[in-house]
Residue frames as qw, qx, qy, qz and C-alpha x, y, z in Angstrom:
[[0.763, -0.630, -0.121, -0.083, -58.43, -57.67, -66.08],
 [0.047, 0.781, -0.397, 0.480, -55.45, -56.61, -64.50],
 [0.721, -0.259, -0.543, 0.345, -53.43, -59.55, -62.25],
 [0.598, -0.768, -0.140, -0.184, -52.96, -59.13, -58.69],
 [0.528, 0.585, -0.524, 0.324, -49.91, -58.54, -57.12],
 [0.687, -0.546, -0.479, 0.010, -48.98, -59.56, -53.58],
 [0.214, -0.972, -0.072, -0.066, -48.32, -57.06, -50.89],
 [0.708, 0.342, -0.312, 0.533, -45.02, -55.92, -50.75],
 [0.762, -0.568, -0.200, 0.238, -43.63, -56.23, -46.95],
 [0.198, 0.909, -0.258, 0.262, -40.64, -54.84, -47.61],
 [0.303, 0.546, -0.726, 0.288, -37.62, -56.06, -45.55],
 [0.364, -0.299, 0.780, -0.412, -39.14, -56.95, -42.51],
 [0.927, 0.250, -0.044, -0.275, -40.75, -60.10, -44.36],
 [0.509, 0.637, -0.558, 0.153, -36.92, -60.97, -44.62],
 [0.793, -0.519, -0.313, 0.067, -35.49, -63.30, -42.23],
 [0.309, -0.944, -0.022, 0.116, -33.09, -61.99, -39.83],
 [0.753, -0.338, 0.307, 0.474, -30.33, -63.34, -40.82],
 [0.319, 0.586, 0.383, 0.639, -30.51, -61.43, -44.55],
 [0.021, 0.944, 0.208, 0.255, -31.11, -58.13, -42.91],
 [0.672, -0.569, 0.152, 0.449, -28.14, -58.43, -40.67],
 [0.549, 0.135, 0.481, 0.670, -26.11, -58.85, -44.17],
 [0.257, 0.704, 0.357, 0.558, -27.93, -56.14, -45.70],
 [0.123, 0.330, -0.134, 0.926, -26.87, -53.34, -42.47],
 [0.523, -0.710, -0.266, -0.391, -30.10, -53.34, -40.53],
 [0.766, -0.624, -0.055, -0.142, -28.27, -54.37, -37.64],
 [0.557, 0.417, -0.391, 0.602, -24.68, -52.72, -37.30],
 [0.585, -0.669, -0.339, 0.308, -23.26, -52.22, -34.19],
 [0.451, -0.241, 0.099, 0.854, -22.04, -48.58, -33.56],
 [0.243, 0.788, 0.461, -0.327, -23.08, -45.34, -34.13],
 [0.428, 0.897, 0.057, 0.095, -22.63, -42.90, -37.08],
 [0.150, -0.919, 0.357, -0.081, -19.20, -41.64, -35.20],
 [0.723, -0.491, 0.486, 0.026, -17.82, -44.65, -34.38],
 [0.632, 0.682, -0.322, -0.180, -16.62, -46.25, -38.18],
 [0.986, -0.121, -0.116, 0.022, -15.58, -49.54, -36.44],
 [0.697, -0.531, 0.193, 0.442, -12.15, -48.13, -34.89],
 [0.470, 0.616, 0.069, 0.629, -11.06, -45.39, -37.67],
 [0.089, -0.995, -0.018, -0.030, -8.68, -42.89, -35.37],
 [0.148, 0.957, -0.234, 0.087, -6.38, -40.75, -35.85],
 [0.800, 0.003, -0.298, 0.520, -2.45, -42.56, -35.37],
 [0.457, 0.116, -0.213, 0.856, -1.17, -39.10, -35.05],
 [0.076, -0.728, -0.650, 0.204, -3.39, -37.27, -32.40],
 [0.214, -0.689, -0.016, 0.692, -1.59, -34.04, -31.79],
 [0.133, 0.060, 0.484, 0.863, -1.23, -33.44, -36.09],
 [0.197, -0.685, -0.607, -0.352, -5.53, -34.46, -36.37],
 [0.166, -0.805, -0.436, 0.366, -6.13, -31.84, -33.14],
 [0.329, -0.291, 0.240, 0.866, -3.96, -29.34, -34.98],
 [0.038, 0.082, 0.693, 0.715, -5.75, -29.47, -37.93],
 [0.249, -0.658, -0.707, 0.070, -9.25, -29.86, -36.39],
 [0.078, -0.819, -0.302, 0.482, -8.66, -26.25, -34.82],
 [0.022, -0.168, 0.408, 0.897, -7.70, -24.67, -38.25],
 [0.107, -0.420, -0.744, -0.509, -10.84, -26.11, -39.44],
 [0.105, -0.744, -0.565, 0.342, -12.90, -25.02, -36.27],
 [0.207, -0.486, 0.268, 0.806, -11.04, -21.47, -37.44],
 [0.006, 0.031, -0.584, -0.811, -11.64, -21.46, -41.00],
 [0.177, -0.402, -0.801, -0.407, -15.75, -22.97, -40.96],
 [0.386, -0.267, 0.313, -0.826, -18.64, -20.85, -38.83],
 [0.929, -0.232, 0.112, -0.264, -20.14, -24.36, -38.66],
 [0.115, -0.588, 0.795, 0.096, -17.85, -26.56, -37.42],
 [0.499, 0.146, 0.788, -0.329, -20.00, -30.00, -37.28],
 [0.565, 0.567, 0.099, -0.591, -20.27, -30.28, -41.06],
 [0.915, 0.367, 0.128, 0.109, -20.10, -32.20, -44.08],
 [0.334, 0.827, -0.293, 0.344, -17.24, -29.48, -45.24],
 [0.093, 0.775, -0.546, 0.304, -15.43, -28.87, -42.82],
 [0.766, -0.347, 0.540, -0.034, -15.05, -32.69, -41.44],
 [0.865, 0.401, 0.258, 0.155, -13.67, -33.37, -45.18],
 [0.334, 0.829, -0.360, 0.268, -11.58, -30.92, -45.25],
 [0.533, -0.614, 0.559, -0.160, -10.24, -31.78, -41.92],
 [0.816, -0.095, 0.492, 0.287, -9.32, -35.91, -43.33],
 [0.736, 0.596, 0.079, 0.311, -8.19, -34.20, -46.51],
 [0.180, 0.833, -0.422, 0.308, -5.70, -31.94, -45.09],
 [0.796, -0.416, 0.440, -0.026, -4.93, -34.95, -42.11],
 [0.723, -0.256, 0.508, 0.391, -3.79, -36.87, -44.88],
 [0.565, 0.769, -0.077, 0.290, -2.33, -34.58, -47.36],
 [0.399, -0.739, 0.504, -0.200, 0.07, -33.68, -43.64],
 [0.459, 0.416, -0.779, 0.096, 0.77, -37.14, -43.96],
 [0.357, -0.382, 0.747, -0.410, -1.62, -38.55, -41.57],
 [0.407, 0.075, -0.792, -0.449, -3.31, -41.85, -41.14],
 [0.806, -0.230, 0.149, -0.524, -6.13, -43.94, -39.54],
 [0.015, 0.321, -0.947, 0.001, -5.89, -46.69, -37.85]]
């Protein structure tokens, strides 16, 4: 005979305060990375249009990694 287990709710069984902690409920959207820009605008826009230049998608994993890897290989930084 084979025990019973009991249904598994998953998170929202959790109280709210534990899901907060665990991310359910960050403020900001995907873009926003709680006030990460650019100190040095005019180097990041530089660079941004080499990348728009070099990638046929610009809006991508690539070419938004290149872009912070060559930002700060130029010597920029985030603030």
């Amino acid at each position: 005979m084979a025990l019973k287990q009991p249904p598994n709710k998953g998170a929202a069984s959790l109280p709210k305060t534990v899901r907060n902690k665990m991310g359910f409920y960050k403020k900001g959207g995907s873009t926003s990375k709680s006030g990460s820009k650019p100190k040095n605008p005019k180097l990041y826009a530089a660079v941004k249009s080499e990348a728009k230049k070099k990638f046929k998608v610009y809006p991508s994993a690539y070419a938004n990694a290149w872009l912070v890897r060559t930002y700060k290989k130029r010597g920029g930084t985030y603030a």
